[in-house]
C-alpha positions as CSV (number, residue, x, y, z in Angstrom):
1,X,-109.3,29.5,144.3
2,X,-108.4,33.2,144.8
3,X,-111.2,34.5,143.3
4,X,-113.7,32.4,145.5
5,X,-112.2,34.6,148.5
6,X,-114.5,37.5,149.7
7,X,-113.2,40.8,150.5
8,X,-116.0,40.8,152.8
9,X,-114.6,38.5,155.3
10,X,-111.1,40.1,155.9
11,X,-111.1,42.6,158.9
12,X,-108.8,45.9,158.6
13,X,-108.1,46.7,162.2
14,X,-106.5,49.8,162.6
15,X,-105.5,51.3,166.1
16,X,-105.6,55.2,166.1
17,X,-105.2,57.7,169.3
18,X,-106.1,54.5,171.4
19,X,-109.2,53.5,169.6
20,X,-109.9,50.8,167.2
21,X,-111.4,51.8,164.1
22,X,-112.7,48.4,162.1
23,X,-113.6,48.7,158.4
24,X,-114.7,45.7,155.6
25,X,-113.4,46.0,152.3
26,X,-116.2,45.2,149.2
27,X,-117.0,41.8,148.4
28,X,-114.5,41.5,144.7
29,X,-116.6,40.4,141.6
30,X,-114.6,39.5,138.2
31,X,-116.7,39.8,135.1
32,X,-114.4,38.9,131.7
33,X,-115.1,40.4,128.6
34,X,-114.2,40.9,125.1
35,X,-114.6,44.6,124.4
36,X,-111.9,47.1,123.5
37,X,-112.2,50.1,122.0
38,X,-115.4,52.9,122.7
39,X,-117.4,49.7,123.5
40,X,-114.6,48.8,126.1
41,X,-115.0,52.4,127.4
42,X,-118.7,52.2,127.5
43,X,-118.5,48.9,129.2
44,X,-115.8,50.6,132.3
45,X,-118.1,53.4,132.5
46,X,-121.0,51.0,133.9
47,X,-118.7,49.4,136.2
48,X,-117.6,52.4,137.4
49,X,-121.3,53.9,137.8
50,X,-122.1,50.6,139.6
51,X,-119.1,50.3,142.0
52,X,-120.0,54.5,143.5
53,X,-123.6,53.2,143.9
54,X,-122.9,51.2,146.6
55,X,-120.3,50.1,148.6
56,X,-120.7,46.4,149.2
57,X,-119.3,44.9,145.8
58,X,-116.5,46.1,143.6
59,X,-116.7,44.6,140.0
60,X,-113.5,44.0,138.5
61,X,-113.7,44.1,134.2
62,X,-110.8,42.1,132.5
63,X,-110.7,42.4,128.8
64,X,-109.7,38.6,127.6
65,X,-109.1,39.1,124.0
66,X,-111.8,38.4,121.2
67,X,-114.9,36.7,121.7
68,X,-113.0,33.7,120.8
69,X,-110.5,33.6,123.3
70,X,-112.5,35.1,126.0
71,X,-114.7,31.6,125.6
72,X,-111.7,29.6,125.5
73,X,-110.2,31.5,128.6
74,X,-113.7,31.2,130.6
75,X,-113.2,27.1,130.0
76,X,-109.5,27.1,130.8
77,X,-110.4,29.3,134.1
78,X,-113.0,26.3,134.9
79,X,-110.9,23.6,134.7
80,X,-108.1,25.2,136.6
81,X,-110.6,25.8,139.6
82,X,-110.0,30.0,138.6
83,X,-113.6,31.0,136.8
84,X,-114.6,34.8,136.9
85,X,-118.1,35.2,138.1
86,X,-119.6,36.0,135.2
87,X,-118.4,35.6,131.4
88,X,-119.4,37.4,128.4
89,X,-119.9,35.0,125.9
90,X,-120.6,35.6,121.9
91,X,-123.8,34.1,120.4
92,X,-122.5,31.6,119.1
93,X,-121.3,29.9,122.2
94,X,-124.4,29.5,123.6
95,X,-124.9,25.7,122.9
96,X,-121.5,25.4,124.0
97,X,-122.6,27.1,127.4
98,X,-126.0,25.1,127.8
99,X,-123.8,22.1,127.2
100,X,-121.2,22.8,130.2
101,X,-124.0,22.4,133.0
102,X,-121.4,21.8,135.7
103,X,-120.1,25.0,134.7
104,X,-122.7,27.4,134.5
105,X,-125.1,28.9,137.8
106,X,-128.3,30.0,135.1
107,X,-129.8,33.5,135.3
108,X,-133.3,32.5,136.8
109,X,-131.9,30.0,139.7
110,X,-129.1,33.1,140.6
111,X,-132.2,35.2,140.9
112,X,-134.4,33.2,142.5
113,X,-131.4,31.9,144.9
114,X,-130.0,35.6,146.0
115,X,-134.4,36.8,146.4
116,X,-133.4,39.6,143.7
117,X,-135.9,40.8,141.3
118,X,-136.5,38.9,138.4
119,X,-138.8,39.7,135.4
120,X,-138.1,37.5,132.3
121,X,-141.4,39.5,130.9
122,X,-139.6,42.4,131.1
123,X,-136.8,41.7,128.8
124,X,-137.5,41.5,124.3
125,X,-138.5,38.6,123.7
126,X,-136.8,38.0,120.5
127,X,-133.4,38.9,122.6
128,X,-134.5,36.9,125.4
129,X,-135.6,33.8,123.8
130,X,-132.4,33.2,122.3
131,X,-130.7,32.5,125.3
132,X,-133.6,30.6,127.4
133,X,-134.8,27.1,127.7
134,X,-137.5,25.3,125.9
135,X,-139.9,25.9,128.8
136,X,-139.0,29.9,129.1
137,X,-136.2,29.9,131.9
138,X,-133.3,32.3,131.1
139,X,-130.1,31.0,131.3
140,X,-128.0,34.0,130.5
141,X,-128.5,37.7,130.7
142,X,-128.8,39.3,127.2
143,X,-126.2,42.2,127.3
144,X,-124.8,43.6,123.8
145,X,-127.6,41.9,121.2
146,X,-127.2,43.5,117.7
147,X,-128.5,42.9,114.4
148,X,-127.4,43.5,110.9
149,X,-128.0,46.7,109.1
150,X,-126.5,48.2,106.6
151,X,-124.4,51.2,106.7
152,X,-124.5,53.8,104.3
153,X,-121.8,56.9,102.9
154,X,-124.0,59.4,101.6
155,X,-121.4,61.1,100.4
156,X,-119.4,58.5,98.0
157,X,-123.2,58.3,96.6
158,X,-123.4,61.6,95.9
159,X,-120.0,61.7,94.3
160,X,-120.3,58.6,91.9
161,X,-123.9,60.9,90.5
162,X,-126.2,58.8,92.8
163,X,-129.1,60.3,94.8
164,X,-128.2,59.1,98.4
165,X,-131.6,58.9,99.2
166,X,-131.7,56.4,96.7
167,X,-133.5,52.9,97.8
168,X,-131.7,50.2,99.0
169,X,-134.5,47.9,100.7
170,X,-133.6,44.7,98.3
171,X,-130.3,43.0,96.9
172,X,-131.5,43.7,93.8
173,X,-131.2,47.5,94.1
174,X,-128.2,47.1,95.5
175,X,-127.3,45.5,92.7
176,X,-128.1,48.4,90.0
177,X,-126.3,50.9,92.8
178,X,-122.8,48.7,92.4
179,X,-122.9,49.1,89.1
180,X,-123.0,53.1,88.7
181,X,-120.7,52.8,92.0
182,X,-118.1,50.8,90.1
183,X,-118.1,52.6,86.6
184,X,-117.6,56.2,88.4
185,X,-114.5,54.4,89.2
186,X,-115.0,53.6,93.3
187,X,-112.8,51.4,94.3
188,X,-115.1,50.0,97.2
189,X,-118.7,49.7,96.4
190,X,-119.8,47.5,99.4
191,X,-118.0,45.4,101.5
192,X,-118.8,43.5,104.9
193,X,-118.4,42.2,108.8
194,X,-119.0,38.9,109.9
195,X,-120.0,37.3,106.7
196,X,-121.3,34.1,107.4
197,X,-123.7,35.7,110.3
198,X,-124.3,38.6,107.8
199,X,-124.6,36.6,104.5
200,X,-125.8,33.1,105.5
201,X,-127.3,33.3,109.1
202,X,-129.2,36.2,109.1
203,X,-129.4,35.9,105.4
204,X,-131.5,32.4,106.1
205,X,-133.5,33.8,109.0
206,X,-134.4,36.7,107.0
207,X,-135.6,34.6,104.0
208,X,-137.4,31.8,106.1
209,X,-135.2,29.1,104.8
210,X,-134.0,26.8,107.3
211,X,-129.8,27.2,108.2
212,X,-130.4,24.1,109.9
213,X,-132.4,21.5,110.8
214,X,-134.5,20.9,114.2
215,X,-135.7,24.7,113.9
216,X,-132.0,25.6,113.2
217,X,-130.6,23.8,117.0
218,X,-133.1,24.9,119.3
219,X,-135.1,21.4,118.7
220,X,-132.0,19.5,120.0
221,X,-128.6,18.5,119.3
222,X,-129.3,16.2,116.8
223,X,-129.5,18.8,113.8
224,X,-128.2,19.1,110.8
225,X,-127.1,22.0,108.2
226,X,-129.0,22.6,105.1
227,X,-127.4,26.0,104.5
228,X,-127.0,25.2,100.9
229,X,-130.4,25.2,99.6
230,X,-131.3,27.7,96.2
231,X,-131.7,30.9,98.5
232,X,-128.4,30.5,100.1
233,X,-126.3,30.0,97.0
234,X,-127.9,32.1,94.8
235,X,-126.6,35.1,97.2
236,X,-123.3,33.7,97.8
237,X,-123.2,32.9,94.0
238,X,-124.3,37.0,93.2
239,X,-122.0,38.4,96.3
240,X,-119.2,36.1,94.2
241,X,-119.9,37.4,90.9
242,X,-119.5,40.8,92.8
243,X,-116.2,40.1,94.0
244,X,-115.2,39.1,90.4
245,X,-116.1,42.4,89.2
246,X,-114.4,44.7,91.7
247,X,-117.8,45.9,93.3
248,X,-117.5,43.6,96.8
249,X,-114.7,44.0,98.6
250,X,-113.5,41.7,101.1
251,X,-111.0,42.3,104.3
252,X,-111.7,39.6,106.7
253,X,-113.9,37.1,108.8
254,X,-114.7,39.7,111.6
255,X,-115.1,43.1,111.4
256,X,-111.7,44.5,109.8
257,X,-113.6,46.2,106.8
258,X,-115.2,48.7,109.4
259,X,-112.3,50.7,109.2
260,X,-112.4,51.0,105.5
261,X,-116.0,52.1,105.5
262,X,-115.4,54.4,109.3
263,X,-112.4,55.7,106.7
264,X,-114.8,56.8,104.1
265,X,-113.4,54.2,101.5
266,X,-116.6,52.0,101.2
267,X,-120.0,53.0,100.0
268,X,-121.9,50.3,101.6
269,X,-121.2,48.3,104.2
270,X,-123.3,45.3,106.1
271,X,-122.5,45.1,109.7
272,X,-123.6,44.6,112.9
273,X,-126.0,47.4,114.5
274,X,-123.5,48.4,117.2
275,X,-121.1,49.1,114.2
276,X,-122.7,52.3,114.9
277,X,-120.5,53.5,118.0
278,X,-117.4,53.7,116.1
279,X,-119.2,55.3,112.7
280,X,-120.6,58.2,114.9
281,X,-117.6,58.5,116.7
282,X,-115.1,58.2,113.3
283,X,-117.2,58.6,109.9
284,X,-115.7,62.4,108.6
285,X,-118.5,61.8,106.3
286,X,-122.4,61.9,106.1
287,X,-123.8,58.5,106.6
288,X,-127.4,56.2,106.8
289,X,-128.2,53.4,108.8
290,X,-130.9,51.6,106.5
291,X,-132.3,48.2,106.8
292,X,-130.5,45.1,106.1
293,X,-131.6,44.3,101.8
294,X,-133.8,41.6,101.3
295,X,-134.4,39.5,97.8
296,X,-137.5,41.0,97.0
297,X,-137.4,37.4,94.5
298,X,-138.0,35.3,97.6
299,X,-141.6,35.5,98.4
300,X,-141.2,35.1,102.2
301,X,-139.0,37.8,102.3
302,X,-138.5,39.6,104.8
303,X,-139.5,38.2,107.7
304,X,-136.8,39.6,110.4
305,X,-133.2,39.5,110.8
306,X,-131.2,37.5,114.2
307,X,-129.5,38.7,116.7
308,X,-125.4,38.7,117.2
309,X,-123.7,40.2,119.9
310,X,-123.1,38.4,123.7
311,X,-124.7,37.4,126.6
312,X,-123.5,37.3,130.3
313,X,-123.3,33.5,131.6
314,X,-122.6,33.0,135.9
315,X,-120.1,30.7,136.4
316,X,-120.5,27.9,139.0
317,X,-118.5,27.5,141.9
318,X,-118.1,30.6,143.9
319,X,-119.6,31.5,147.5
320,X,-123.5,33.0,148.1
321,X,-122.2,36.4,149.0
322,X,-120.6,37.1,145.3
323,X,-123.6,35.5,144.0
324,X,-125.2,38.2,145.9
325,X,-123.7,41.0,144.5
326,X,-123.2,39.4,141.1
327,X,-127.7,39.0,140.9
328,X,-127.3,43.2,141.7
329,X,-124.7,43.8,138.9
330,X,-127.4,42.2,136.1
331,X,-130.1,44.0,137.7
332,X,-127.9,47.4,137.3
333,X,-127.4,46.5,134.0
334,X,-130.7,45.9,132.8
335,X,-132.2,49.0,134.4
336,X,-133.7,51.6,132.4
337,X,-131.4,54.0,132.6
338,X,-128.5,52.2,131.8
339,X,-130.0,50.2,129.0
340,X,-131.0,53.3,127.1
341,X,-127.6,54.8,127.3
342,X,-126.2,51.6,126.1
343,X,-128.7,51.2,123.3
344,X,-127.7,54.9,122.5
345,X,-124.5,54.9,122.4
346,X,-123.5,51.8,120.8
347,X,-126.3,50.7,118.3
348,X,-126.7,47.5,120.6
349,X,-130.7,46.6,120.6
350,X,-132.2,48.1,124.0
351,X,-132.3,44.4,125.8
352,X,-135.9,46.1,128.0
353,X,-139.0,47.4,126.3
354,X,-138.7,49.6,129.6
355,X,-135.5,51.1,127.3
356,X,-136.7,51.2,124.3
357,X,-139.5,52.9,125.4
358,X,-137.5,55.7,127.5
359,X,-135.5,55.8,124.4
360,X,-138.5,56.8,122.3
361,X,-139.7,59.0,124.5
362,X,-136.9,60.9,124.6
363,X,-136.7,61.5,121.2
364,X,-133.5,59.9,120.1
365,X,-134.9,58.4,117.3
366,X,-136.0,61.6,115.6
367,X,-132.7,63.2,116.3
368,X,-130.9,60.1,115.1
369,X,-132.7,58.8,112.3
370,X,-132.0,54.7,111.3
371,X,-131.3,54.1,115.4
372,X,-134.4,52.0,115.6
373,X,-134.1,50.0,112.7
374,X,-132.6,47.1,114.7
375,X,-135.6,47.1,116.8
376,X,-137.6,47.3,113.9
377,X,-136.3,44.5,112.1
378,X,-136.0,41.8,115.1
379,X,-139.9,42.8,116.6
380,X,-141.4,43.9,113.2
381,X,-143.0,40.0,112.6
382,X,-143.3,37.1,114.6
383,X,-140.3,34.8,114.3
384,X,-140.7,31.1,112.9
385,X,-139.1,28.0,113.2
386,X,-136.3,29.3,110.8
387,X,-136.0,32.8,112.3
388,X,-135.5,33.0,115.8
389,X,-131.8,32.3,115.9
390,X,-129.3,29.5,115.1
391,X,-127.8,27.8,118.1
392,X,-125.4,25.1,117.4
393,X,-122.7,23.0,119.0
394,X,-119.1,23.9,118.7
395,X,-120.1,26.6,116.3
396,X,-117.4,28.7,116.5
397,X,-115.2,26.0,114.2
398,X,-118.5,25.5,112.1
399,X,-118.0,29.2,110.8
400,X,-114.4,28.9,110.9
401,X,-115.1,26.0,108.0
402,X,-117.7,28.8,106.6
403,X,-115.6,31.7,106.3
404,X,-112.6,29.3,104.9
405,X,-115.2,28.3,102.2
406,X,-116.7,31.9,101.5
407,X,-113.2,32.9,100.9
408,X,-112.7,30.6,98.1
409,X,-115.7,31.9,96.3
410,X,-114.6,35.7,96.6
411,X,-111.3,34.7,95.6
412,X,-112.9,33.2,92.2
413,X,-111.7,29.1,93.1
414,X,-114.8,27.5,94.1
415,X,-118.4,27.9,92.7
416,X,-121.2,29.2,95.6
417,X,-122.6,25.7,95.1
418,X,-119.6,23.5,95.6
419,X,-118.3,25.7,98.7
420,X,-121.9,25.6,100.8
421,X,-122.0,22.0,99.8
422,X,-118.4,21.4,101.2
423,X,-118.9,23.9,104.2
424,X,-121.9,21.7,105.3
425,X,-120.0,18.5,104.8
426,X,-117.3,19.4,106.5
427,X,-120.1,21.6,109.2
428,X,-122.1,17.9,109.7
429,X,-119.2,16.0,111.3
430,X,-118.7,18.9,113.8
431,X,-122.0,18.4,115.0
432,X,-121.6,14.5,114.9
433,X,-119.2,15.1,117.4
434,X,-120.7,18.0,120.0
435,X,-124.3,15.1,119.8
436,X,-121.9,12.1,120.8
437,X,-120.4,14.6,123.9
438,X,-123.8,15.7,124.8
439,X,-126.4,12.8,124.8
């Protein structure tokens, strides 16, 4: 396998003026991601800080497509005997990750394998106990965890007569807000990324209604959905009614409305945290980052929002030397230093308290007002059963069947009732089939 071949090993002897000079190339590690963009900028820029730090590893960054593909090009890579060391992999491939245990090396036996320092205590706990076992060990290293928030144009506000300060905590204000948005004749009062993450995970959490049961995956394989209890459908039947009226506007399953809002077409906008990156970076207009609404109707609400985004899994199969230098590659990336740049730049949650701490300190925050609210919302409560993430088998196709049945409500052909109903039929027999593969 050509990437199980170290650098390290090969000897360049050179003969100058009658002397040998003997020098050993850097041990190669290949992480694949699925950043493109400013994050895929960001994301070269710590490789290239960590390659001039040392000299004894060189990490090679492949950009493999969406988070999609870059999961189904991680398994491909297995099977063929051609794995990258390490895989960024989207949150909602973590079962599928804990499931492949041939396939994986976990976080805390790299660690304690290559003697590197290791402190799970350091890490958020309500990023790091998403991707850890029952009894606390972590089996993949939190990188890019977000959260949504929603995103504000102060300025289409203002120009529809509405005081841009004006509060936007529940769905029920946001509500009123569409309305003066739409009859001042905007064409895009809200719209939204990742729906069914947005709008029925998070949505769920948030609410403390269960998206699933067995404490929504984490209690075992043999779950079931129940994302179509009163909570969930009333939303999806309001957002729907929305739709119908011209005041939610929809563009697609991941995050294609961003460049409406980053446009300035769109008022509001629900997206994921690290939306943030390209709004600073393309928004020719004054914006908020506020907290993700809440049905002030639901008593429980809000308890706190989940996290999206990836973590890094170590793929099996490679010699102790990589392993080596791929244990000092996650300890680079969770320094600090690094962390709080990350967490600045992007709108990613700080994955240290050792980060968000330097990030305080230096006064980001104040000079960047809503920058904490993702931090805020995830460690504000104590998570319960129904709040501390969803993690299910194959469900990647689960919120393929979610978005194709979200669709039909927005596009006025199925009731909110009748399409959660179907999507967690149709959700069910998926996980039938990842419990028969994993027993």
């Amino acid at each position: 396998m050509a990437y199980r071949k170290t650098l390290a090993g090969l000897v360049a002897a050179t003969m100058l003026a009658g002397s040998t000079t003997v020098s050993f190339a850097a041990t190669e590690i290949q992480w694949w991601h699925a950043f493109t963009g400013r994050l895929g900028d960001l994301l070269n820029e710590q490789v290239e800080k960590f390659n001039a730090s040392q000299s004894d590893y060189v990490v090679v960054a492949s950009h493999k497509g969406n988070y999609s593909e870059a999961l189904n090009a991680g398994i491909a890579a297995f099977r063929a005997g051609e794995q990258p060391h390490i895989l960024q992999v989207f949150e909602v491939g973590t079962a599928t990750m804990m499931g492949a245990k041939g396939a994986i090396k976990p976080v805390y036996e790299l660690m304690a394998e290559t003697g590197k320092e290791f402190d799970q205590s350091a890490y958020l706990a309500a990023v790091a106990g998403y991707y850890t076992t029952t009894d606390g060990q972590m089996l993949s290293l939190p990188y890019n965890s977000s959260t949504p928030v929603l995103y504000v144009n102060r300025d289409a506000l203002e120009a529809a007569g509405i005081d841009p300060n004006t509060d936007l905590t529940t769905w029920e204000k946001v509500g009123e807000v569409l309305d003066k948005l739409k009859a001042s004749g905007s064409t895009c009062p809200l719209t939204t990324a990742w729906q069914s993450w947005v709008h029925l995970e998070t949505l769920s959490a948030y609410h403390d209604v269960p998206f699933a049961t067995k404490e929504n995956g984490f209690g075992g394989v043999d779950t079931e959905l129940t994302f179509n209890g009163p909570v969930q459908v009333a939303h999806i039947e309001a957002m729907g009614q929305w739709a119908k009226d011209g005041k939610f506007i929809y563009a697609g399953r991941r995050n294609e409305s961003g460049a409406q809002f980053r446009a300035g077409e769109c008022a509001l906008f629900t997206e994921s945290s690290a939306g943030y990156a390209g709004v600073k970076s393309e928004a020719k207009f004054a914006f908020d980052i506020r907290p993700l609404p809440y049905w002030d109707a639901v008593e429980a609400a809000p308890v706190n929002t989940i996290i999206g985004g990836a973590s890094l899994w170590v793929m099996s199969g490679h010699e102790p030397e990589e392993y080596a230098g791929v244990a000092e590659f996650l300890n680079f990336l969770s320094s600090a230093d690094i962390q709080a740049k990350w967490h600045q730049d992007t709108g990613y949650l700080p994955i240290t308290m050792a980060a968000y701490e330097q990030t305080k300190a230096s006064g980001f925050y104040d000079a960047n007002p809503g920058t904490d609210i993702a931090v805020i919302q995830m460690t504000g409560k104590a998570p319960t059963a129904n709040s501390k993430g969803v993690r299910l088998g194959n469900f990647d196709q689960i919120r393929g069947i979610i978005d194709e049945e979200l669709e039909a409500v927005w596009a006025g052909d199925k009731s909110a009732k009748e399409a959660l109903d179907n999507a967690v039929e149709r959700g069910n027999q998926l996980l039938r089939r990842f419990e028969q593969a994993n027993r």
